[in-house]
C-alpha positions in Angstrom: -58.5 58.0 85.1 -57.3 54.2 85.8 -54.6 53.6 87.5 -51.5 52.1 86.1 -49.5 49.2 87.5 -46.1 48.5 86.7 -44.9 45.5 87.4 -41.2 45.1 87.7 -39.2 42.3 85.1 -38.3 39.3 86.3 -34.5 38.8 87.5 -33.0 36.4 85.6 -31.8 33.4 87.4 -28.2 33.0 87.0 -27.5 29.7 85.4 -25.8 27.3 88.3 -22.7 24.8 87.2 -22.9 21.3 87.4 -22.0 20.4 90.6 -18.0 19.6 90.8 -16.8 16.3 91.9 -14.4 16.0 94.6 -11.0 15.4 92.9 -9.7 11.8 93.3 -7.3 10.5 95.9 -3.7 11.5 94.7 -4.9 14.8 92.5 -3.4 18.3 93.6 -4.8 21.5 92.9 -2.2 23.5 90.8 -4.6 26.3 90.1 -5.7 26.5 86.5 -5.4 22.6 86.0 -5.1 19.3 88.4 -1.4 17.3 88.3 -2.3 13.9 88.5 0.6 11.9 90.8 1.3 14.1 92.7 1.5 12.0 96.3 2.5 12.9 100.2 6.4 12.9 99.1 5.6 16.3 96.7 3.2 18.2 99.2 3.2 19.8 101.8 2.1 16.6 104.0 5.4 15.2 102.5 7.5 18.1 103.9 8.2 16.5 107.4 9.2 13.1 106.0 11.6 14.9 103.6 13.4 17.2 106.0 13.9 13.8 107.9 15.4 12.3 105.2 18.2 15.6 104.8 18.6 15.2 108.6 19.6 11.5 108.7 21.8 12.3 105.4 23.2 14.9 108.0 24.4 12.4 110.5 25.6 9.8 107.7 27.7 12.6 107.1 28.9 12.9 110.4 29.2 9.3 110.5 31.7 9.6 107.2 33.5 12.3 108.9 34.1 10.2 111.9 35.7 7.1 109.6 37.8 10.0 107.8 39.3 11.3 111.2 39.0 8.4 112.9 39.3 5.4 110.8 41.4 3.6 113.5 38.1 3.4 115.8 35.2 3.5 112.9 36.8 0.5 111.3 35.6 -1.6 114.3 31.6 -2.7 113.4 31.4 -3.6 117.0 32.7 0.1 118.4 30.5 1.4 116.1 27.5 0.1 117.3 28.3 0.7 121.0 29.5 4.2 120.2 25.4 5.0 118.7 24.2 3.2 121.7 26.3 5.7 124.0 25.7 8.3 121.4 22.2 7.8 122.5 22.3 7.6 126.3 24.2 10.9 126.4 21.4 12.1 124.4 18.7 11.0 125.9 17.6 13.2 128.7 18.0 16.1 126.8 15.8 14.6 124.0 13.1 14.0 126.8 13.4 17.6 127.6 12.9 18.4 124.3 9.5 16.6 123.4 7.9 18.7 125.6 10.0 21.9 124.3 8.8 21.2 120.8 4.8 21.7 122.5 5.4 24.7 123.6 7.3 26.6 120.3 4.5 24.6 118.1 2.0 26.3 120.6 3.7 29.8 120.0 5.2 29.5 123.3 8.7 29.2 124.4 10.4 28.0 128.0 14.0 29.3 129.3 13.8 27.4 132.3 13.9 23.8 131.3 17.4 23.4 132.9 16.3 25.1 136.3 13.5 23.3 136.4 15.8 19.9 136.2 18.1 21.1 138.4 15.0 21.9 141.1 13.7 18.7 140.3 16.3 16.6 140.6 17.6 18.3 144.3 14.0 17.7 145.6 13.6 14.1 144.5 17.2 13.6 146.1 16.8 15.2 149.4 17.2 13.0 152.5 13.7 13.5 153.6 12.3 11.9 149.9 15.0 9.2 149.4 13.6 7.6 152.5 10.4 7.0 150.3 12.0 5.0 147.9 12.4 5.1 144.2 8.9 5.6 143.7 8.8 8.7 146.2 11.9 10.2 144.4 10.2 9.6 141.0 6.8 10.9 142.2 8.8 14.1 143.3 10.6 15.0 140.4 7.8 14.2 138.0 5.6 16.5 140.2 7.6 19.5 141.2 8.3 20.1 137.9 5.1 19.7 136.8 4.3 22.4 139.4 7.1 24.7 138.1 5.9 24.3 134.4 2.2 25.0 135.8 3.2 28.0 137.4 5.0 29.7 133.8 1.6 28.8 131.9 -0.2 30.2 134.7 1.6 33.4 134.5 1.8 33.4 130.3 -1.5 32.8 130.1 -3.5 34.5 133.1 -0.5 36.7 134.0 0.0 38.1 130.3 3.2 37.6 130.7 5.7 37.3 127.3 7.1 33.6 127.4 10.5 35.2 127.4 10.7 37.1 130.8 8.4 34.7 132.3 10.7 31.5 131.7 14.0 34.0 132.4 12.4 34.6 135.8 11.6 31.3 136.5 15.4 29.9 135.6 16.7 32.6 137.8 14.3 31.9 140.8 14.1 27.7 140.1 18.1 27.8 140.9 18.1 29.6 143.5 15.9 28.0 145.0 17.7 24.5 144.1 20.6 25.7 145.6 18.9 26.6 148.7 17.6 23.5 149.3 21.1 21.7 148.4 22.9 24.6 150.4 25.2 24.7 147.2 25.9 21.3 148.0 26.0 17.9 145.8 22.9 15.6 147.2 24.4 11.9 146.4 21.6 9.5 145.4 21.6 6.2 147.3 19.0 4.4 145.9 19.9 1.7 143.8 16.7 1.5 141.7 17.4 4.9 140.6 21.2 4.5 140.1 20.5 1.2 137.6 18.4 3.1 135.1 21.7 4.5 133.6 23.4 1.2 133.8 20.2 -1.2 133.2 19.8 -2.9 130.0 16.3 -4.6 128.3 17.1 -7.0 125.5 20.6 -5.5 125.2 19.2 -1.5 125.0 20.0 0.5 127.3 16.8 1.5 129.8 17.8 5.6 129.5 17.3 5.0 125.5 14.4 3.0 125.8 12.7 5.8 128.1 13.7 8.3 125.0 12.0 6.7 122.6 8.9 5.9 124.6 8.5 9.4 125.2 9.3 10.6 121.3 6.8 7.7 120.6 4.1 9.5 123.3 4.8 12.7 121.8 4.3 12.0 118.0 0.6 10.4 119.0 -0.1 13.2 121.0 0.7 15.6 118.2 -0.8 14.0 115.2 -2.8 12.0 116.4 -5.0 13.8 119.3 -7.3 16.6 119.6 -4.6 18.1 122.3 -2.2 17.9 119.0 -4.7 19.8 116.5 -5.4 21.9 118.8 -1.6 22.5 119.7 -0.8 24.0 115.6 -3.6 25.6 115.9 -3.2 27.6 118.9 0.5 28.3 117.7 -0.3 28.7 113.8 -3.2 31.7 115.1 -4.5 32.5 118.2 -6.9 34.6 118.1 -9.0 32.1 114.8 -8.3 29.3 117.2 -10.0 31.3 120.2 -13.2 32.1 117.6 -12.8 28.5 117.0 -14.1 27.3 120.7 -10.3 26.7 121.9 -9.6 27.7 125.2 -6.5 29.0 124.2 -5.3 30.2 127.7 -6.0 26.8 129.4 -4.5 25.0 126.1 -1.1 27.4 126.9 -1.3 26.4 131.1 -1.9 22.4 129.5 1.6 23.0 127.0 3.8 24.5 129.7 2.8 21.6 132.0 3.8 19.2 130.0 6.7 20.6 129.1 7.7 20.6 133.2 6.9 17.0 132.9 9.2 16.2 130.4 11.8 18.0 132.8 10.6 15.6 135.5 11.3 12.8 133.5 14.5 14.3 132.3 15.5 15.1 136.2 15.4 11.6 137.0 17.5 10.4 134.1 20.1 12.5 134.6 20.2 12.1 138.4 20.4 8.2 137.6 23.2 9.1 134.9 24.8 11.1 137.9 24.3 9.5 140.9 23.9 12.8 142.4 22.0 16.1 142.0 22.7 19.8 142.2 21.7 23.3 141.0 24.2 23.8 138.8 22.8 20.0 136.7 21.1 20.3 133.1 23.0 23.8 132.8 22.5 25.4 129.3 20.0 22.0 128.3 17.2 24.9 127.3 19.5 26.1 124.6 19.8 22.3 123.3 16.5 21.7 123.3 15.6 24.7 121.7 18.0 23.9 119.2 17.4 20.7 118.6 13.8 21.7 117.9 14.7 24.2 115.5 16.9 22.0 113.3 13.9 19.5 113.5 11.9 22.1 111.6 9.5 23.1 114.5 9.0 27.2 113.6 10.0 29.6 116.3 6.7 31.4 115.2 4.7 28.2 116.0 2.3 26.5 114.0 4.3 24.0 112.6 6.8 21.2 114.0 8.1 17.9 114.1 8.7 15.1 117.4 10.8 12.9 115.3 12.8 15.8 113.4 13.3 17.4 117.0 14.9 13.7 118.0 17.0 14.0 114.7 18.1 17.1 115.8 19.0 16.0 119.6 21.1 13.0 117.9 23.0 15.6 115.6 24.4 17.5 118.1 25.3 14.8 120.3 26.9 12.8 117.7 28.4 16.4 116.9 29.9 16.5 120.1 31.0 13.0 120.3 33.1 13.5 117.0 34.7 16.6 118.6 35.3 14.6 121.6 37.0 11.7 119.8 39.3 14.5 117.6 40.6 16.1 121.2 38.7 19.5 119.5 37.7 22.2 122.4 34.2 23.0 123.4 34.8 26.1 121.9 34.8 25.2 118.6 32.0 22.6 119.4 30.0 25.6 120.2 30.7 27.6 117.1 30.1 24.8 115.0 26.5 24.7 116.5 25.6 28.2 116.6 26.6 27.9 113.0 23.9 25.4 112.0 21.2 26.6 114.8 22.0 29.9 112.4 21.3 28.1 109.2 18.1 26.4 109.5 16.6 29.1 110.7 17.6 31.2 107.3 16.7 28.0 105.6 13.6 28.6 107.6 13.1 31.9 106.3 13.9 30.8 103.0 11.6 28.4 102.6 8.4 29.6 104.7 8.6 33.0 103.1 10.8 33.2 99.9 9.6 30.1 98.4 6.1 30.9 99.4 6.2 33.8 97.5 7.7 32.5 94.7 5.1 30.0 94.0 2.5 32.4 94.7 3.6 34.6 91.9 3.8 31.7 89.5 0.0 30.5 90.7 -1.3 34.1 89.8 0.6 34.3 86.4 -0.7 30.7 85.5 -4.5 31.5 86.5 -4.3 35.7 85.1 
């Protein structure tokens, strides 16, 4: 009897497309079809220039509110102009302190302790024992003791599994006490003239404190979008644990964020001791609650991931000017302070609204379009 062999059918090769051309420069992908003109002002990449854009509108506002109130002093061209530039120096260390605050809630992070961290800063750098080194010895000090502090919170984030919350609330408690141990609750008077003239200094008619600012926002926008560190920064914040199986050292990234954070807060201690002539523990009180602000109504997410340098400087500017107005109308703080918990309240449900609502919404519409 001969043996039969069965030999299995060929498998039909499934018939491959035509290989698809990338789409051209200026095409999104809607889903079923491509929208031709479609450029960075209606995408997502256009989503920091136009939040800007409302922010500025926001101050121009502020501005017309100002001529309203006060059109006795906004009718002078000349006050105006020396009004921004005061505007800005009153601003500026705060906006130094929040460069590095916008790192830290891109990377995920946040930090309580800014203000302590100034305050420790700026008593150190203005002890007798440092002035005698000069303004570079006083700078050197503050730059690197709260370099050291903002070290130490990564260190115990990261290494420590720590949540950013209680470690930053521990270090505020602990950096002014020990600041006003090493003042003995006392003011520390800074001598140095070098130190003294960079609130008073001008370059070219612009004040040096406002010139520092916008060298550090400048610093801070290349190092975001512009640098590996940056890239690395949203991605660390938009998803740990993809950025880990991506080859980031998240936990040295989170140390690197924190650090610079406390340099900003170096910087920011020397401004403000030049803007004071003096240090003491009770200096830069509340400033974490600014900059955290500030960041916020730049559009940096308190989730991380996502954030702006230039909105967070909008931001800073809006709440000074904010308080300048209030200042000019003999209104209390109190009200100043409602008025900004009030809009710190509603951009973060325009936030919500937009990153989640929205998001939806379009969703929905892409599956109906392509079902």
């Amino acid at each position: 009897m001969s043996e039969r062999t069965e030999t299995a059918a060929p498998t039909a090769v499934p018939a491959q497309s035509a290989p698809v051309s990338p789409a051209p420069v200026g095409v999104v992908d809607s889903g079923a079809q491509k929208v031709p003109g479609s450029g960075w002002w209606r995408g997502e990449a256009g989503e920091s220039a136009r939040r800007n854009l409302a922010l500025i509108g926001v101050l121009v506002v502020l501005i017309v509110i100002g001529m309203i109130t006060r059109p006795d002093l906004y009718g002078d061209l000349g006050w105006v102009g020396g009004n921004m530039m005061t505007i800005l120096k009153l601003a500026s260390a705060v906006g130094v302190v929040t460069v590095g605050m916008t790192f830290v809630i891109i990377g995920g992070g946040i930090d309580l302790s800014v203000g302590a961290i100034i305050a420790l800063a700026g008593v150190w750098s203005t002890t007798v024992a440092t002035q005698q080194f000069g303004a570079g010895g006083m700078i050197f000090t503050a730059i690197v003791v709260a370099t050291c502090v903002g070290l130490v919170n990564g260190l115990l984030i990261s290494y420590g599994r720590l949540v950013p919350f209680i470690a930053t609330l521990a270090m505020l408690v602990a950096a002014r006490g020990l600041a006003a141990e090493i003042s003995d609750k006392q003011t520390q008077v800074s001598t140095n003239q070098t130190i003294n003239g960079i609130a008073s200094n001008e370059v070219l008619g612009i004040p040096v404190l406002v010139i520092i600012l916008v060298g550090v926002v400048a610093a801070g926008w290349v190092l975001l979008n512009r640098t590996t560190f940056g890239r690395r920064t949203v991605a660390v914040g938009g998803n740990p644990e993809a950025a880990r199986l991506a080859g980031i050292n998240v936990r040295l990234h989170t140390v690197l964020l924190y650090a610079l954070s406390g340099l900003c807060c170096g910087i920011g201690a020397v401004m403000l001791t030049a803007q004071a002539n003096s240090a003491q523990a009770a200096m830069a009180n509340l400033y974490e609650l600014d900059a955290i602000a500030a960041a916020i109504i730049g559009g940096t997410l308190l989730s991380g991931g996502r954030g702006s340098v230039v909105g967070a400087l909008l931001g800073v500017v809006i709440f000074a000017t904010i308080t300048n107005l209030f200042a000019l109308n003999d209104l209390s703080p109190e009200a100043q302070n409602m008025v900004k918990g009030g809009i710190i309240v509603a951009a973060v449900l325009v936030q919500q609204f937009r990153f989640k609502s929205l998001t939806q919404f379009f969703a929905r519409n892409r599956l109906s379009s392509t079902g």
